[in-house]
C-alpha positions in Angstrom: 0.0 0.0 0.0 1.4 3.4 -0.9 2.1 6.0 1.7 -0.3 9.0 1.5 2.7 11.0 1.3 3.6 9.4 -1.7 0.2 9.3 -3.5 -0.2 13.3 -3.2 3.4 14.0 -4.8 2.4 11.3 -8.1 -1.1 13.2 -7.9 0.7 16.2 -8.3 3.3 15.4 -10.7 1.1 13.9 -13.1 -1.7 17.0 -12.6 1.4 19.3 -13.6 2.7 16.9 -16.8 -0.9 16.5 -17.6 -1.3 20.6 -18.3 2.9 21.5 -18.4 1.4 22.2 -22.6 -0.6 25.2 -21.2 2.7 27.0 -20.5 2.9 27.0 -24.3 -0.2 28.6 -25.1 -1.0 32.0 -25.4 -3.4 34.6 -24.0 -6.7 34.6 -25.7 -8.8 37.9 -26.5 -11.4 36.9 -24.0 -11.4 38.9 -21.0 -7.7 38.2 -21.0 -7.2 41.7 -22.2 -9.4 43.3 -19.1 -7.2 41.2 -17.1 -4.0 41.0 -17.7 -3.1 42.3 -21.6 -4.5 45.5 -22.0 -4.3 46.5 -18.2 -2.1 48.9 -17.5 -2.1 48.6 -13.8 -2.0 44.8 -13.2 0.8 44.7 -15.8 3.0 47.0 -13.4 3.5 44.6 -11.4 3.0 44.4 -7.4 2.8 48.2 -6.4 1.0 50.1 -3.5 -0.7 51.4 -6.3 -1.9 48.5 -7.7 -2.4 47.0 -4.4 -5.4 50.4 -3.6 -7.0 49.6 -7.0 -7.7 46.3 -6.6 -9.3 46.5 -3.0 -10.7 50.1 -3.9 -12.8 49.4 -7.2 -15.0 47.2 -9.2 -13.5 45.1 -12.4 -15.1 43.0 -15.0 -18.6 43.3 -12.8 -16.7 41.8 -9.4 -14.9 42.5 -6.5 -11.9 40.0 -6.5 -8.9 41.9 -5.4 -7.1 38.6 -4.4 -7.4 37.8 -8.1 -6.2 41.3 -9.1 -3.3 40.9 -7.1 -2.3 37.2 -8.1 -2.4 38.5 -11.9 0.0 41.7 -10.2 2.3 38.9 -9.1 2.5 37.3 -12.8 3.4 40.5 -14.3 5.7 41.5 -11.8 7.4 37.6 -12.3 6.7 36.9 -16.1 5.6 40.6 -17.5 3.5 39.5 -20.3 4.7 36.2 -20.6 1.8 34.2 -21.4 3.3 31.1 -20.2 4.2 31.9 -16.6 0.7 33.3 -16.0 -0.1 29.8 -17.5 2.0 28.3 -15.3 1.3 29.8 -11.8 -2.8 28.6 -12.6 -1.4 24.9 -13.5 0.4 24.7 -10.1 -2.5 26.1 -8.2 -4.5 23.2 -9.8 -2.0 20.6 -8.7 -2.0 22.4 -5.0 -5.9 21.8 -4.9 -5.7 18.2 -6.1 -3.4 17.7 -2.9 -5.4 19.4 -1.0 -8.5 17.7 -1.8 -7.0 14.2 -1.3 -5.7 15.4 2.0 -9.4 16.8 3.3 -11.0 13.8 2.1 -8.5 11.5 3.9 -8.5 13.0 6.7 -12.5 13.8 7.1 -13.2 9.6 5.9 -9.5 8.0 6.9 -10.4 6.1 3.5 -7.2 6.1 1.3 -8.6 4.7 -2.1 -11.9 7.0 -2.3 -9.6 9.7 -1.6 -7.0 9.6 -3.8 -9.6 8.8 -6.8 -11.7 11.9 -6.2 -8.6 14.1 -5.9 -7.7 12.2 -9.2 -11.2 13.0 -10.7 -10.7 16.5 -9.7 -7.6 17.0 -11.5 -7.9 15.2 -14.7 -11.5 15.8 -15.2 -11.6 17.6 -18.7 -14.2 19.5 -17.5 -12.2 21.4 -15.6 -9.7 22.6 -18.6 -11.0 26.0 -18.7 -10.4 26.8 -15.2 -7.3 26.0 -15.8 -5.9 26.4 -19.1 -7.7 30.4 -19.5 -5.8 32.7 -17.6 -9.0 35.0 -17.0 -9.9 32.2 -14.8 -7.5 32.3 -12.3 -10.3 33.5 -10.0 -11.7 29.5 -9.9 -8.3 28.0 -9.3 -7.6 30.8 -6.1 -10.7 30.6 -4.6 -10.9 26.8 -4.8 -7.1 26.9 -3.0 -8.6 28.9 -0.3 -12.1 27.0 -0.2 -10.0 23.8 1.0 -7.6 25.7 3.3 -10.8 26.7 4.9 -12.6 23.4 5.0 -9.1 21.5 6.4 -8.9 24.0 9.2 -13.0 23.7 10.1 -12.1 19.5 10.2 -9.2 20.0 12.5 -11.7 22.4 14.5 -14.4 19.5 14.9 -11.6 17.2 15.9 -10.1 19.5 18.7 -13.6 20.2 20.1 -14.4 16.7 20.1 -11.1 15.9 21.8 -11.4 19.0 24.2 -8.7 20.9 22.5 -8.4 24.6 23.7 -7.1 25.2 19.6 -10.2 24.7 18.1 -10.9 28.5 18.5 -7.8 29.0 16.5 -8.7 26.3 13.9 -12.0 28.2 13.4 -10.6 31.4 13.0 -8.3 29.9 10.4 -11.1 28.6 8.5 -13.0 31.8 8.8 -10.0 33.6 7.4 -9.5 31.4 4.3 -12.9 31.6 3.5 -12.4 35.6 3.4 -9.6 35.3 1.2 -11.7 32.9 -1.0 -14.6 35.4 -1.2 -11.7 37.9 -2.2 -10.7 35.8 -5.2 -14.3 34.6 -6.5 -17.6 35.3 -4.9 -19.1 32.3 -6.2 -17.9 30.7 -2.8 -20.5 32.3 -0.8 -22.0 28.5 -0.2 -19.6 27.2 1.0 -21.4 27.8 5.1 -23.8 25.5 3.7 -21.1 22.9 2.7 -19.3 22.8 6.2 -23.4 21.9 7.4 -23.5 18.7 4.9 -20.2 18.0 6.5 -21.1 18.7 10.0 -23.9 15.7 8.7 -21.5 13.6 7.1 -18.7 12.7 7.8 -18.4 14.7 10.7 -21.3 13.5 12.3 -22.4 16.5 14.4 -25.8 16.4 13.6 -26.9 12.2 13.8 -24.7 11.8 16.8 -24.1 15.3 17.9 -21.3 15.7 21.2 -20.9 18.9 22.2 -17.1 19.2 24.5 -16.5 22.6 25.7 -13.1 23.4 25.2 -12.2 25.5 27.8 -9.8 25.2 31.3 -13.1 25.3 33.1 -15.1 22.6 31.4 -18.3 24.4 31.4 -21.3 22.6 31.0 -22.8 23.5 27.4 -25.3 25.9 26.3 -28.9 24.2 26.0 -28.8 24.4 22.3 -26.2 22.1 22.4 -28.0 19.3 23.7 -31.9 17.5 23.0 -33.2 17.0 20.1 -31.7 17.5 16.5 -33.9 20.8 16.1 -31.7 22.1 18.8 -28.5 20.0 17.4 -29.0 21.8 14.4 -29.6 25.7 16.1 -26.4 25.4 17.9 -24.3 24.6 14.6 -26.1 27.3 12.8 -25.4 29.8 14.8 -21.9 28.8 15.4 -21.3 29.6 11.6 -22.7 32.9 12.1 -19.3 34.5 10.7 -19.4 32.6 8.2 -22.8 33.8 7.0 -22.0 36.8 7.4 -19.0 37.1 5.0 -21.3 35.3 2.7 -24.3 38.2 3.5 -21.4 41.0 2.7 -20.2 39.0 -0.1 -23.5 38.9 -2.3 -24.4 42.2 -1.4 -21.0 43.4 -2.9 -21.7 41.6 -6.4 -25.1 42.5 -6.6 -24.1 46.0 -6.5 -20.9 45.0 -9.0 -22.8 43.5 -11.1 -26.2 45.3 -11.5 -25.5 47.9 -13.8 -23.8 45.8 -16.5 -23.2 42.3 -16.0 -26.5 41.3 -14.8 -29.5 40.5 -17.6 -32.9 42.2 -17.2 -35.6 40.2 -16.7 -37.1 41.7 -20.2 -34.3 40.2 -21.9 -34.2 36.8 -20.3 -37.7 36.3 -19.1 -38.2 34.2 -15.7 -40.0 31.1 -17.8 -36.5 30.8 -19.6 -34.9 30.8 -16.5 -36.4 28.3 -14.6 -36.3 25.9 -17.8 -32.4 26.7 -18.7 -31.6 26.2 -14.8 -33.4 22.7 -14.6 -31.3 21.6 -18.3 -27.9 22.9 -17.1 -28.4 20.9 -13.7 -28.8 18.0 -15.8 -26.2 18.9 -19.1 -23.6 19.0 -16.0 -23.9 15.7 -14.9 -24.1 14.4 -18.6 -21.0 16.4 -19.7 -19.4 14.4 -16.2 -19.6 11.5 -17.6 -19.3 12.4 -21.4 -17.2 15.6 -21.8 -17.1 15.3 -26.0 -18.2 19.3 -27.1 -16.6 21.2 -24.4 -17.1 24.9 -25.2 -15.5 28.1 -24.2 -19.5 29.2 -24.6 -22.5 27.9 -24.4 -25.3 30.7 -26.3 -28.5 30.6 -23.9 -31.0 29.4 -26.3 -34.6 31.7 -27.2 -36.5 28.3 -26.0 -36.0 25.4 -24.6 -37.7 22.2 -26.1 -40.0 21.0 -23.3 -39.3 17.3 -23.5 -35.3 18.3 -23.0 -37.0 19.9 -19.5 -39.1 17.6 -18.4 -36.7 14.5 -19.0 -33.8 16.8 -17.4 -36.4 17.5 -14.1 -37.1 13.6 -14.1 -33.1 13.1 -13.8 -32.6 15.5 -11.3 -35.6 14.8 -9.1 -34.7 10.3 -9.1 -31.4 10.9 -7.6 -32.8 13.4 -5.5 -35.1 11.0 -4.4 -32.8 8.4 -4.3 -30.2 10.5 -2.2 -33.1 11.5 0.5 -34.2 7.4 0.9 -31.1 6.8 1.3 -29.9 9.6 3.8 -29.5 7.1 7.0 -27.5 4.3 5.1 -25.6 6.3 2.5 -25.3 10.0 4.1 -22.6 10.9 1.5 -25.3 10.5 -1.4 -27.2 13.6 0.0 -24.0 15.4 1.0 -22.8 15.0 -2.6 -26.0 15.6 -4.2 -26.9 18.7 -2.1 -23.1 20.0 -2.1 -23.3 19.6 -6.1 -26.8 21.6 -6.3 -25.7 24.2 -3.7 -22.4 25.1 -4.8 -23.8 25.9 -8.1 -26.7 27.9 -7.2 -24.6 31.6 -7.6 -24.3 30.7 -11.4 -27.5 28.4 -12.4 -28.4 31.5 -14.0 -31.5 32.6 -11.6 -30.0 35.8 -11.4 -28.7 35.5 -15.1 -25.3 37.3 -15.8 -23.8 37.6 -19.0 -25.7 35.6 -22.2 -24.2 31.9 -21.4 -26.3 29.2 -21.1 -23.8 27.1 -19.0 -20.0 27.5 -18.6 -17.6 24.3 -18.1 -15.7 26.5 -15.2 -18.4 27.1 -13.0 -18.8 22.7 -12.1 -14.8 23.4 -10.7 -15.8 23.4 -7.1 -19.7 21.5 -7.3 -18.6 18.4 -9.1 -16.5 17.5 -5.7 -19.7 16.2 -4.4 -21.1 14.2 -7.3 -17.4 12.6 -7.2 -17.8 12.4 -3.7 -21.5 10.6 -4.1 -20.4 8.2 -6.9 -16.9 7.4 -5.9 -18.2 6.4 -1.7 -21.6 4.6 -3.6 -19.3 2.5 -6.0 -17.0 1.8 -3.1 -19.8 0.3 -1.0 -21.5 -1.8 -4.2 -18.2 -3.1 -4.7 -18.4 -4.4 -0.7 -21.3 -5.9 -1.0 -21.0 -7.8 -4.3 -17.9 -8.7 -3.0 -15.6 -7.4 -5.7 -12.0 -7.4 -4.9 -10.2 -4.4 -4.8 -7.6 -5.3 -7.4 -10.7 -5.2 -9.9 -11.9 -2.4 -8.6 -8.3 -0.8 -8.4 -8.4 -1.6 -12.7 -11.7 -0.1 -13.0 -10.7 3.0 -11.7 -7.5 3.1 -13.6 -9.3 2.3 -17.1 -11.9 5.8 -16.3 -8.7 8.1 -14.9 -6.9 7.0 -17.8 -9.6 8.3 -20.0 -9.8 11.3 -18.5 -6.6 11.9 -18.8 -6.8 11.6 -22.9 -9.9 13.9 -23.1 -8.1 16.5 -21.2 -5.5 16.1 -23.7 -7.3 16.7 -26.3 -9.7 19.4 -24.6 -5.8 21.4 -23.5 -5.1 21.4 -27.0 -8.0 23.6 -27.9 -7.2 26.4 -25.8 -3.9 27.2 -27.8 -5.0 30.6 -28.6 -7.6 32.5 -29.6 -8.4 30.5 -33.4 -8.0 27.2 -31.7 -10.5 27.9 -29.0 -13.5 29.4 -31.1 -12.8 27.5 -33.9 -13.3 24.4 -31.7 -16.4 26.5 -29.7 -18.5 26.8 -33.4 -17.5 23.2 -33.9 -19.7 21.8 -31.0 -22.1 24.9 -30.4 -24.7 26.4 -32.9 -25.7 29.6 -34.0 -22.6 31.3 -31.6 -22.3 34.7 -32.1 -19.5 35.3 -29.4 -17.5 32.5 -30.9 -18.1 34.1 -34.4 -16.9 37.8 -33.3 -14.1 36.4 -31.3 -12.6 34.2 -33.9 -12.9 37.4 -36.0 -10.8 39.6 -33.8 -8.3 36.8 -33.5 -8.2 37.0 -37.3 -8.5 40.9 -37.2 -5.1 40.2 -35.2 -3.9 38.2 -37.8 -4.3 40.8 -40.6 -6.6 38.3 -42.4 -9.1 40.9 -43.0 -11.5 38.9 -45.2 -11.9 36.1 -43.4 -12.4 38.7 -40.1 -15.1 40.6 -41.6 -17.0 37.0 -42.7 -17.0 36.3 -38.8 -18.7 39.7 -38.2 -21.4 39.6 -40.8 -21.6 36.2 -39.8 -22.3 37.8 -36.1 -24.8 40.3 -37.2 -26.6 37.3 -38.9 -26.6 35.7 -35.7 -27.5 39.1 -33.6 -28.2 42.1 -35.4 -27.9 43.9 -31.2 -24.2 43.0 -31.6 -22.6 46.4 -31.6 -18.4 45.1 -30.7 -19.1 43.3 -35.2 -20.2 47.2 -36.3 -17.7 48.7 -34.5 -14.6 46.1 -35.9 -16.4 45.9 -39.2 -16.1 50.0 -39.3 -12.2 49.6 -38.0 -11.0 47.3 -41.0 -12.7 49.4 -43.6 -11.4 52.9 -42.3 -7.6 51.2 -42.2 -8.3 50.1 -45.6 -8.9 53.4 -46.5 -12.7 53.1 -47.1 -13.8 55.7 -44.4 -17.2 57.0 -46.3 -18.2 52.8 -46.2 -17.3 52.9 -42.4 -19.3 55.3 -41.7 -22.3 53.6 -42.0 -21.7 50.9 -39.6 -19.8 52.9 -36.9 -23.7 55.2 -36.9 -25.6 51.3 -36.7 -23.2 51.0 -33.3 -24.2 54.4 -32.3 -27.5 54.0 -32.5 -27.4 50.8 -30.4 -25.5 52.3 -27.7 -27.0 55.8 -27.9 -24.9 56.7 -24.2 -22.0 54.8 -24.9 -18.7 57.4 -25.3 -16.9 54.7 -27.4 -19.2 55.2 -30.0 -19.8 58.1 -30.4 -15.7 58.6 -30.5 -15.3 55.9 -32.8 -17.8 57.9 -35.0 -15.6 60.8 -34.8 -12.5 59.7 -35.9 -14.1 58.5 -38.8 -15.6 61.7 -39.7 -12.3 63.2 -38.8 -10.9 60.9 -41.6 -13.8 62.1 -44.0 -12.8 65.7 -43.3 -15.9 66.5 -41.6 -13.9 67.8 -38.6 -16.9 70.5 -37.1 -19.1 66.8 -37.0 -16.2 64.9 -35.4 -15.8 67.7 -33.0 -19.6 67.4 -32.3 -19.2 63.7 -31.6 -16.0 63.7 -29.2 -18.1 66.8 -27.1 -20.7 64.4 -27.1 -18.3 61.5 -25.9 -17.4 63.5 -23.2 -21.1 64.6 -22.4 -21.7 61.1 -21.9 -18.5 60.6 -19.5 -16.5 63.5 -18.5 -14.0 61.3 -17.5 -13.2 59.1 -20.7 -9.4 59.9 -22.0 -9.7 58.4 -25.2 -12.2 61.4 -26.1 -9.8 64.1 -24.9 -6.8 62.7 -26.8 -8.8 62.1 -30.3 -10.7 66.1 -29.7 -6.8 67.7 -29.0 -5.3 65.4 -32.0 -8.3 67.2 -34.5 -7.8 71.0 -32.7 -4.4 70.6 -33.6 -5.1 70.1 -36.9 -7.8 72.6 -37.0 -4.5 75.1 -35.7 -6.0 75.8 -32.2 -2.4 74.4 -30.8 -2.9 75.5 -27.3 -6.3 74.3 -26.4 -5.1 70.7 -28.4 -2.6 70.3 -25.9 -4.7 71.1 -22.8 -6.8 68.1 -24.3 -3.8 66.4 -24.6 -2.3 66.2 -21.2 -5.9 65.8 -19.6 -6.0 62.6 -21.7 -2.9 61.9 -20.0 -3.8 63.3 -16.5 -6.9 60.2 -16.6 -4.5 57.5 -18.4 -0.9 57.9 -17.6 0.2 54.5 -18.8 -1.5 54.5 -22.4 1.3 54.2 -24.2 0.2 55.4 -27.9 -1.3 58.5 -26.3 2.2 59.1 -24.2 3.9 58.1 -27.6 2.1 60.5 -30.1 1.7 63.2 -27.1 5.6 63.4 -26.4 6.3 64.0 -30.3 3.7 66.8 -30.8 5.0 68.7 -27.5 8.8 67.9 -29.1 8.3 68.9 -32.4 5.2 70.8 -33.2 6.1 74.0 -35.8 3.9 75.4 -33.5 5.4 77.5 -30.5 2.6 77.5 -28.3 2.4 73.7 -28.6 6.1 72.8 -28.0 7.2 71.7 -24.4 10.7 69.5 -24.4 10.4 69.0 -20.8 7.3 67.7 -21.0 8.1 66.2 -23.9 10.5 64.1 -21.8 9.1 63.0 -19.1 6.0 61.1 -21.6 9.0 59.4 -23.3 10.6 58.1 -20.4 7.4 56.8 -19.3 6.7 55.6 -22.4 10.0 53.8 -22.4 9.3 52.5 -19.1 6.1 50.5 -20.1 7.8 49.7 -23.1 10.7 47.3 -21.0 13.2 47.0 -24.0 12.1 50.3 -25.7 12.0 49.9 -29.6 13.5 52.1 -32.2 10.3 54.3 -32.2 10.2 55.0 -28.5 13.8 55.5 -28.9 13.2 58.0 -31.6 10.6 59.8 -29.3 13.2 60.1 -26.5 15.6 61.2 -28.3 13.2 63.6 -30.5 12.1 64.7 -26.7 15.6 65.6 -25.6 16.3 67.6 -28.4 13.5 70.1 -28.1 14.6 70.2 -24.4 18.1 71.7 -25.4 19.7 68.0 -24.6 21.6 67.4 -27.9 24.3 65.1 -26.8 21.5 62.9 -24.9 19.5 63.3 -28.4 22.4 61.8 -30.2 23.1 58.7 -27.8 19.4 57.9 -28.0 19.3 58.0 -31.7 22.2 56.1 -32.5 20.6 53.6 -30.2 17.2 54.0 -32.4 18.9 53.7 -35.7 21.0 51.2 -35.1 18.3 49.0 -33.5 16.1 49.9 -36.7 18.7 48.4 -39.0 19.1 45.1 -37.1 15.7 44.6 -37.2 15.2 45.4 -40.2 12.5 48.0 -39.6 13.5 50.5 -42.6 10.6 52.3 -42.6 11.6 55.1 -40.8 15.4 54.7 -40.9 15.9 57.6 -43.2 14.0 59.9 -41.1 15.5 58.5 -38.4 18.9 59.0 -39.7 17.7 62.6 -40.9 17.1 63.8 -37.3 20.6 62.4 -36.2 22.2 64.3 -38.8 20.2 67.7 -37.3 20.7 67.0 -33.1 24.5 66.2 -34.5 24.4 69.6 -35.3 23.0 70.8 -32.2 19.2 71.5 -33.7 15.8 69.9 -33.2 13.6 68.2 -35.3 10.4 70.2 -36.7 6.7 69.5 -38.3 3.7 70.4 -38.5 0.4 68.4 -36.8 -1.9 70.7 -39.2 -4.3 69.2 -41.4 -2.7 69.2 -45.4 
């Protein structure tokens, strides 16, 4: 028999093998940019800075500063290394498969059960998109602290059983994980209810309930300690009263996150639809547990639901339930699994319906514990009965963890990147507009324009609402230089989002392109109408007064662009050149100029030739000529072994001028 010690390293080992290809893979443009790619602040790294945003402020529709951070940490190891962020979720992943096996073994003693549930945890492919999506840290964190906190409420029962004056401390411990849990995800807000099931089985508080004080005194206990299970069960309630709390603070702090635009209105997503997709993703879960063949980064939630799909999905789901209740005194851990599995996934059943999914694979990472719990102690015990020896039963097991461990293989491979994923989403979805206008931005990325723009016609097929396809339709025509046939579909996004300031700045810089500068004026004032606050708005309205001549009210647009996002780098890169080399005296600032550079140079890490041409463009107009030179020597002579020539001769123009101790000049008017 293997030492439990030795089982949890080969548990872990293989866990990290099984997804070591992740580390290969890339971000995907799936809330990966909110997170990590096109976030300035999590991409600096651990700083106080960061540290006050993520506790201070709402992101993505949550409040998960834990999760904030842990992404901090990546950037601040890796930078934007996809694989290390990659990484630091596989190992996670492996930490909770340990840590399940411990819990388990040390809440049943039973080694085999154990160690095969922690298995099924791990190698499950259902579980890939926790995983394997970076964006998704939040499951693998919260799950991390979810067991921390169940292991120290065990080893709390166990010292107040025994009489041990630590079980305050064990408590307090659990209590403290589970705050760090909340922090990272609030889906855990069940997990009160979970130490209950536990407190029925295994623990046995509530069938055979002992209540030992664990004080020097040896009080006698308080009267709802003792009697009848009514009373049994008052006591442990109210013992978890922390604990429901947190979970009280918890949901009020994501209904208020998520209210204004995460959360679907009931006229969108009526109540009937509800109800009926609710009772079929009880029921798709525990079919895709035991046949995970169309995994899906996105399941569309359907107009209607076919009623037989209901009612056989509510027969399911009401036999075992049933079955689980009859059996509550001879199998307990049938109606601990079962309700653990139909608790845990209450938060995201889709009662209170955010977002457009039907179902989502990450959201069975912490439920499907207690349907493996359920089946794995049920099969366990058939086996007894019927006599089966363990050997066969030993094989039986190996033949399903083998198999999971090829169809999270192949599900790993899917999440590669951006195509892979959506390709393979439209593969085993229908009518998938997300996956449509997704795969088309990854193409968008890709330069392969045609085959973009076929995704988001295909989109407005699918969902004429869809304003994201306008908007990139209206981008790849204007950079082809068709700004009149833009027009049209940047004014179908406006009038969808009527409030939005990205559209109507969007519609501005395409009229700024058409020459119709008084209308694009009109639209960035409106922008700003709509939020006073939205930097993109001031940068595009200072960029048009300069070429409308009005150079000192363009750069007081310019820096307040600045003054909201100090770490946009094409703003800092376009606003440092202007202020170093405008024709225009009013406009012209070197030191100014300078300081954007340098910060643009410092979000840049290695800066390339054209931040190096900034800098040195900057120190010029500042009177610094022989830093000018230095900097453009680097600039040029990084050019040329790039091979980036498009520029070199301008380049090497403006060493030729700082050489001779003058700065470079041009005009930001329109032609």
């Amino acid at each position: 028999m293997f030492r439990p010690r030795i089982l949890a390293l080969v548990l872990a080992l293989v866990t990290v093998l099984l997804y070591l290809p992740a580390t290969r893979h890339g971000f995907i443009n799936y809330d990966d940019d909110l997170y990590v790619t096109q976030n300035p602040v999590v991409q600096d790294g651990l700083t106080w800075n960061g540290v006050g945003w993520a506790f201070g402020r709402v992101h993505i529709s949550n409040w998960h500063p834990l999760t904030l951070l842990s992404h901090m940490a990546d950037c601040e190891l890796f930078r934007l290394n996809a694989g290390g962020h990659h990484l630091t979720s596989v190992l996670l992943h492996a930490a909770n498969a340990v840590l399940l096996f411990v819990l388990v073994l040390r809440l049943t003693s039973a080694v085999g059960p154990a160690v095969f549930i922690a298995a099924l945890f791990a190698w499950h492919p259902l579980h890939v998109e926790s995983v394997a999506w970076v964006s998704e840290r939040k499951d693998v964190l919260s799950t991390f602290f979810a067991f921390l906190s169940l292991l120290a409420y065990a080893r709390h029962v166990a010292a107040v059983n025994a009489g041990n004056s630590k079980s305050k401390k064990f408590f307090a411990a659990s209590l403290t994980a589970f705050a760090l849990g909340l922090m990272a995800k609030p889906m855990l807000v069940t997990l009160p209810f979970v130490l209950l099931l536990l407190d029925f089985w295994p623990l046995q508080r509530i069938s055979n309930f002992k209540f030992q004080i664990s004080n020097p005194e040896n009080a006698a206990p308080p009267p709802s300690a003792a009697g009848s299970p009514f009373s049994t069960i008052s006591f442990l309630l109210f013992e978890k009263w922390p604990f429901f709390l947190l979970t009280a603070a918890a949901c009020v702090i994501t209904i208020f996150a998520q209210r204004d635009e995460a959360m679907v209105p009931l006229q969108r997503v009526p109540l009937g639809l509800r109800l009926e997709n609710m009772v079929a993703a009880y029921a798709g879960y525990l079919w895709q547990t035991v046949w995970p063949a169309r995994l899906a980064i996105f399941y569309p939630l359907p107009g209607q639901i076919p009623v037989w799909h209901v009612a056989l999905a509510a027969t399911v789901l009401l036999t075992i339930s049933i079955f689980a209740w009859r059996e509550r005194e001879r199998r307990p851990y049938l109606l601990v699994g079962w309700l653990w599995y139909l608790g845990t996934l209450v938060p995201v059943i889709g009662l209170v319906q955010v977002g457009d999914q039907a179902m989502a694979d990450r959201y069975t990472y912490f439920p499907l514990i207690g349907i493996f719990l359920a089946a794995t102690f049920l099969i366990n015990d058939l086996a007894a009965a019927n006599r089966i020896s363990p050997r066969v039963l030993g094989w039986l097991a190996g033949v399903v963890l083998a198999w999971c461990l090829l169809m999270t293989e192949r599900q790993l491979a899917c999440w590669r990147d951006s195509e892979t994923v959506f390709t393979h989403a439209l593969a085993v979805t229908r009518d998938n507009a997300l996956a449509h206008l997704n795969l088309g931005a990854a193409y968008q990325d890709q330069n392969r324009l045609v085959e973009a723009l076929a995704e988001y016609h295909e989109v407005l097929r699918l969902d004429p609402a869809r304003e994201e396809a306008y908007n990139n339709i209206a981008r790849i025509l204007s950079d082809e230089g068709k700004p009149a046939a833009a027009l049209e579909y940047s004014q179908a996004a406006l009038q969808l989002k009527p409030r939005s300031p990205a559209q109507h700045d969007g519609l501005g810089i395409i009229l700024a392109e058409l020459g119709r500068l008084d209308e694009a004026g009109h639209q960035f004032d409106e922008a700003l109408r709509c939020d006073t606050n939205y930097a993109p708005a001031y940068f595009q309205k200072g960029r048009l007064l300069l070429r409308q001549g009005q150079g000192r009210a363009a750069v007081e647009a310019l820096n307040r662009a600045l003054q909201l996002d100090p770490d946009n780098f094409p703003m800092l890169i376009y606003t440092a050149r202007v202020l170093a080399a405008s024709d225009d005296p009013q406009v012209r600032n070197g030191t100014q100029a300078l300081a954007y550079a340098a910060q643009a140079a410092r979000l840049a890490g290695n800066p390339p030739p054209a931040v190096l041409d900034t800098q040195a463009m900057a120190a010029a107009a500042a009177g610094q000529f022989d830093l000018a030179v230095r900097t453009q020597q680097q600039a040029v002579e990084l050019a040329r072994s790039r091979g980036q020539n498009d520029d070199l001769a301008g380049m090497e123009q403006r060493l030729e001028l700082y050489r001779k101790q003058e700065p470079w000049r041009q005009s930001f008017h329109a032609p």
